[in-house]
C-alpha positions, -999 to 999 in steps of 0.1 A, spaced: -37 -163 -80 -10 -193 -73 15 -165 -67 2 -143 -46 16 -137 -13 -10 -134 16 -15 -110 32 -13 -87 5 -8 -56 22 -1 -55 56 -23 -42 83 -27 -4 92 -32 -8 128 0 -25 140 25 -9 117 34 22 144 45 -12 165 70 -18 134 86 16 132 65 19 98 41 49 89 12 50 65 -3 79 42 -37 74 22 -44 94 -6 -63 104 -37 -43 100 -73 -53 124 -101 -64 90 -121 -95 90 -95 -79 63 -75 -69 56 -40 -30 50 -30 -21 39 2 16 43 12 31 24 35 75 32 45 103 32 74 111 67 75 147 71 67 152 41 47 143 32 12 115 9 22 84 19 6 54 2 -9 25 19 -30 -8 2 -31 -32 13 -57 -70 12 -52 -100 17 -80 -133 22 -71 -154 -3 -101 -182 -2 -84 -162 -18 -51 -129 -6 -37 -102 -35 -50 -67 -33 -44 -55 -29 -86 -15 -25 -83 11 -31 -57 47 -11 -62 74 -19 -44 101 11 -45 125 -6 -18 162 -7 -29 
C-alpha cells in the first residue's frame, strides 16, 4: 500500500468547481463504475467497485492520453 496515491479518487462534490463531470453506473460483471472526465479532452478515469459483502474500490483505469 506504499504506493498508493491518496486520495484515491477524488471527491464528487467539488469536481463541477473543476470543469470535471461524473457518471455512476452498473457494469454487466455486477459491479459499480464510477467515471469521472473534462468533457472535450481525453481525460478520463474509470473506477471500478465490487460489492464482497462491502462496497471497495477494486480497479482504477486511467484512459487520459
Amino acid at each position: 500500500m506504499a504506493d498508493v496515491v491518496w486520495p484515491v479518487m477524488p471527491r464528487l462534490d467539488l469536481l463541477g468547481g473543476r470543469g470535471r463531470v461524473y457518471d455512476i453506473a452498473p457494469t454487466a460483471e455486477g459491479r459499480t463504475e464510477v467515471r469521472i472526465r473534462t468533457p472535450d479532452t481525453s481525460d478520463q478515469q474509470r473506477y471500478l467497485f465490487g460489492q464482497s459483502p462491502c462496497w471497495q474500490l477494486q480497479r482504477v483505469v486511467d484512459e487520459s492520453i
